[in-house]
C-alpha positions as CSV (number, residue, x, y, z in Angstrom):
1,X,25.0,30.8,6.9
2,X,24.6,28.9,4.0
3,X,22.7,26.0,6.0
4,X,20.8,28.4,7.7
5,X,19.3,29.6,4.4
6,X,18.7,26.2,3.3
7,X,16.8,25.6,6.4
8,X,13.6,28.5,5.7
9,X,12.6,26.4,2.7
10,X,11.7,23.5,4.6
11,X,8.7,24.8,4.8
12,X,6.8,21.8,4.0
13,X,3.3,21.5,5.6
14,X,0.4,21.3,2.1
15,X,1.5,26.0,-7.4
16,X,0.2,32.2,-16.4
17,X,-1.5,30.7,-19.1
18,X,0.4,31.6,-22.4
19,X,-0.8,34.3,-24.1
20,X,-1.6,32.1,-27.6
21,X,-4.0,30.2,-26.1
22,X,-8.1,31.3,-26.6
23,X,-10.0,31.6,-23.7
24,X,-11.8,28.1,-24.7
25,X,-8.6,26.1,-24.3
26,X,-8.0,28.3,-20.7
27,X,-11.5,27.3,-19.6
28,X,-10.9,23.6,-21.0
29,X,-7.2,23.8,-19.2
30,X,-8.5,24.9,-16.1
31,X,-12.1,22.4,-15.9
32,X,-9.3,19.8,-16.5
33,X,-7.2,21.2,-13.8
34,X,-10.3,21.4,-11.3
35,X,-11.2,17.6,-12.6
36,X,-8.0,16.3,-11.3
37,X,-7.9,18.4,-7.7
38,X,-11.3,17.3,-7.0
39,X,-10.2,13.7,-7.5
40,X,-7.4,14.4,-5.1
41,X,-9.7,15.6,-2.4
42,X,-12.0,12.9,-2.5
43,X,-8.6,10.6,-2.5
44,X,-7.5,12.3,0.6
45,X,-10.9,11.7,2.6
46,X,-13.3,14.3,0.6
47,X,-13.6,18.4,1.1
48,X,-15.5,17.9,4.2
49,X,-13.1,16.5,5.8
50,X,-10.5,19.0,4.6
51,X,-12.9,21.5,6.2
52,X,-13.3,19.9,9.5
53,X,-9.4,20.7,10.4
54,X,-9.0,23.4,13.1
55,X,-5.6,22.4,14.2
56,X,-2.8,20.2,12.9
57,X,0.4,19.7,14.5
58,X,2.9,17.1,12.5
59,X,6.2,16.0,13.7
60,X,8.8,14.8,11.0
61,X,12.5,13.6,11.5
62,X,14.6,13.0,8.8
63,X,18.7,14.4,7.9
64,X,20.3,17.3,5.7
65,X,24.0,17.8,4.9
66,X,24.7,14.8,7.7
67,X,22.8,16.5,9.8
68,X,19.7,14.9,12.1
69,X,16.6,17.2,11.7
70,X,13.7,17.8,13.5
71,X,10.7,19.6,12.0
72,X,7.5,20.6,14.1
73,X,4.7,22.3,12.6
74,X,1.7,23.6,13.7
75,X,-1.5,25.2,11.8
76,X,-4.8,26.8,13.1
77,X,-7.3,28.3,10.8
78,X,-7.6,30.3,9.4
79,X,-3.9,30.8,8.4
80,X,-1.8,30.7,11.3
81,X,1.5,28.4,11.1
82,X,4.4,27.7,13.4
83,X,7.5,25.8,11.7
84,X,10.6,24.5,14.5
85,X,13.7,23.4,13.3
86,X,16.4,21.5,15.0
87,X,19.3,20.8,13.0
88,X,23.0,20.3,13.8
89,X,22.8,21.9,17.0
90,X,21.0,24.7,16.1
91,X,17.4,26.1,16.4
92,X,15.1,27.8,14.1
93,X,11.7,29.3,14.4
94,X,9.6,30.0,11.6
95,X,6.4,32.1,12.8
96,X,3.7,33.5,10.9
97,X,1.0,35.1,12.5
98,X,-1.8,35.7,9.5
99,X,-0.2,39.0,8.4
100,X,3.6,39.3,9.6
101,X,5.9,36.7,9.4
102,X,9.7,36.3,11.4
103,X,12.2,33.8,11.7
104,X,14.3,33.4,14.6
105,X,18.1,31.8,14.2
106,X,21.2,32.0,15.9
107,X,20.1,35.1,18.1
108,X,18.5,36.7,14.9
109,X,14.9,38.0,14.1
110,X,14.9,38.4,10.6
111,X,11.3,39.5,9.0
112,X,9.9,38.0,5.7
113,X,8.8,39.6,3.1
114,X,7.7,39.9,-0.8
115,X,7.3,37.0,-2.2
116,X,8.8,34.8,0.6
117,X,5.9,36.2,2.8
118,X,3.8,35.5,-0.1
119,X,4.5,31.9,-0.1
120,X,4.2,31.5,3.9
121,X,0.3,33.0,3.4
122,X,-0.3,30.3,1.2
123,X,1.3,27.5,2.4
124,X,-0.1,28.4,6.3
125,X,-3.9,28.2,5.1
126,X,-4.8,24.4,5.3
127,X,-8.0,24.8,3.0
128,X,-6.0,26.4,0.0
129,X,-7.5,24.0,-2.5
130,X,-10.6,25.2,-1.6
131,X,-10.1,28.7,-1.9
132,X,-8.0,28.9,-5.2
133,X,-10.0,32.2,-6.7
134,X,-10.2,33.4,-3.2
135,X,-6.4,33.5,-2.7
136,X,-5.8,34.8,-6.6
137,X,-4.4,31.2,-7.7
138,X,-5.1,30.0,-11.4
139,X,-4.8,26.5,-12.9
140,X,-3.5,25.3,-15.7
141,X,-3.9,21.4,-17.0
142,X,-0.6,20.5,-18.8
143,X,-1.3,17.1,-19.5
144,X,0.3,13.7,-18.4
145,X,3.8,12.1,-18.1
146,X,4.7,8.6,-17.4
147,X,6.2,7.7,-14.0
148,X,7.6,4.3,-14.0
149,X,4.3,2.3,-14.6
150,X,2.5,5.5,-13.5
151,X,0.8,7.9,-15.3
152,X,0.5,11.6,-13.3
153,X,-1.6,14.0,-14.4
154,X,0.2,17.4,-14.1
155,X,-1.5,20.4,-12.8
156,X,0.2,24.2,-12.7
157,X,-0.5,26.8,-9.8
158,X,0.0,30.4,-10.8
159,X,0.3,32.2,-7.7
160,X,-0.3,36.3,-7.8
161,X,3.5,36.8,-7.9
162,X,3.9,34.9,-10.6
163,X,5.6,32.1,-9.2
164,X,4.9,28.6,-10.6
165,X,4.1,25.5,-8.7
166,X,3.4,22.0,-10.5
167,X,1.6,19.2,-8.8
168,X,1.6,15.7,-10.2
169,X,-1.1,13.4,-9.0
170,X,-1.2,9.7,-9.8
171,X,-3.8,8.4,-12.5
172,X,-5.1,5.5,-10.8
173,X,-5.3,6.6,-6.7
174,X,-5.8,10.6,-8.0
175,X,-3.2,11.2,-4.7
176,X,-0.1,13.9,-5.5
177,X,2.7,12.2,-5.3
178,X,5.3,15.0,-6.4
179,X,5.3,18.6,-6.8
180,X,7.8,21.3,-7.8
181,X,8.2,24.9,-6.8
182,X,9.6,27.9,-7.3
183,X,10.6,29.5,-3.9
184,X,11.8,32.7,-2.8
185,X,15.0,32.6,-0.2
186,X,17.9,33.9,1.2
187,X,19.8,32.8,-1.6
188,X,17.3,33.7,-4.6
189,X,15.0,32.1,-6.7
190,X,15.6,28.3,-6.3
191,X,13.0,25.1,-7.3
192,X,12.1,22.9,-4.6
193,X,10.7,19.5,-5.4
194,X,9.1,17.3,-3.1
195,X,8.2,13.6,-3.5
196,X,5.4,12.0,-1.6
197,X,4.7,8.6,-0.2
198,X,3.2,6.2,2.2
199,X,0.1,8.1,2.5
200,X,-1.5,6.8,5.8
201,X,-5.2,8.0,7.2
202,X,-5.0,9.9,10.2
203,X,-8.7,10.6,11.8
204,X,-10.3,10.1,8.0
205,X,-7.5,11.9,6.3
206,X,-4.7,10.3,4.5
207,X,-1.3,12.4,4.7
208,X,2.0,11.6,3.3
209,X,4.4,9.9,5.9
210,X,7.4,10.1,3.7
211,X,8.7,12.9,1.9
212,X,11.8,13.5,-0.3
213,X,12.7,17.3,-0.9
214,X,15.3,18.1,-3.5
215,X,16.9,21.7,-3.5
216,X,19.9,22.6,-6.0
217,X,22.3,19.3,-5.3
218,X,21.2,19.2,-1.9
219,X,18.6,16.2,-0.6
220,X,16.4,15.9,2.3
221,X,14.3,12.6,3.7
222,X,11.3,13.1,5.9
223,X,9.3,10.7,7.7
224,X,6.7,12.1,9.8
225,X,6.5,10.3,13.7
226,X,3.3,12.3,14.8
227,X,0.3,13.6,13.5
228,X,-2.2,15.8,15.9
229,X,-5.9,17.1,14.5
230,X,-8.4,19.5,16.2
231,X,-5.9,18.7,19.6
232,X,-6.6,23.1,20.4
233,X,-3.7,24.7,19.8
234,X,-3.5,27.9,21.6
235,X,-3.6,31.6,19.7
236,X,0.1,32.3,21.8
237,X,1.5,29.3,19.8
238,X,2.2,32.1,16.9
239,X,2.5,35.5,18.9
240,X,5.2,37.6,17.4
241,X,7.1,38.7,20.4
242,X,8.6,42.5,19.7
């Protein structure tokens, strides 16, 4: 059971102000916020670009607890997603439709909900750094840290739960190349962070091919093998069957 509930927060597709500060330094705080997101879309291949996606699908292999894994996951606009899992034997299917969400394991349909479902409306929409007000997400600058011979520039998401996400993009290339987050599961509150790496364009987009998620003691490497853009996915892809 317990890899089971480790397995829901592979979700890994694509983050409130203290009350002491004026509204000037929020404004400041979240211009600088804005600054550094901007530079990470241009980065990536610029908000048109971003805008231009219908459909992704992205393949990624990697190994948890000893286990091989196999991640599929497929996005259509405007916030459909599809997450498969193959682990150890076992399947999982992660399926949220644009209002309800389910995943299916081990003969089980179990539904998501609160905060989890939440996350799973944010994290389906692939334009979600272009819609921050829309979708009820502030920003907050929090300044930089030193990374080896990097210097990131942190930024904080406030989603309308209240849960905190912090991105960290790189001075120099403006890419993110970690984030953490707090995440609803099975098993409670837990913080997920994720490195990123080897970013590689894919049809005028640069995505991360390597990712390192870190959950609690436990470690996961991802490499992605396949990368599909505006291929049509079809609306059945993310039926909820009754």
């Amino acid at each position: 059971m317990k890899f089971k509930s480790l397995l829901l927060s592979f979700l890994i597709t694509m983050f409130l102000f203290v009350n002491a500060f004026s509204q000037n330094e929020n404004a400041e705080s979240d211009d600088q916020a804005k600054s550094v997101i901007a530079k990470y879309l241009d980065a990536i291949g610029g908000a048109d670009v971003v805008k231009n996606i219908q459909d992704k699908t992205v393949i990624m292999r990697g190994t948890a607890m000893d286990q091989t894994v196999t991640i599929i996951i497929k996005q259509k606009l405007p916030n459909k997603l599809r997450q498969d899992v193959k682990a150890g034997g076992m399947d999982q299917v992660l399926i949220f439709d644009g209002e309800k969400a389910v995943m299916k394991v081990a003969g089980q349909t179990i539904n998501i909900e609160g905060k989890q479902l939440e996350q799973l409306k944010l994290e389906s929409t692939m334009e979600m750094l272009l819609n921050l007000e829309l979708l009820g997400i502030k920003l907050a600058y929090e300044g930089t840290e030193k990374d080896g011979e990097s210097l990131l520039h942190k930024v904080k998401f406030i989603l309308p739960s209240g849960l905190n996400w912090v991105a960290y993009f790189d001075d120099k290339t403006g890419l993110k190349v970690k984030e953490s987050k707090e995440t609803e599961t099975q098993m409670g509150l837990i913080t997920q962070v994720v490195e990123y790496s080897d970013y590689q364009d894919v049809e005028g987009i640069k995505i991360p091919f390597k990712m390192k998620q870190s959950f609690g003691p436990q470690s996961v490497e991802m490499t992605i093998s396949s990368v599909k853009i505006n291929k049509g996915i079809p609306d059945e892809t993310f039926v909820i069957s009754e």
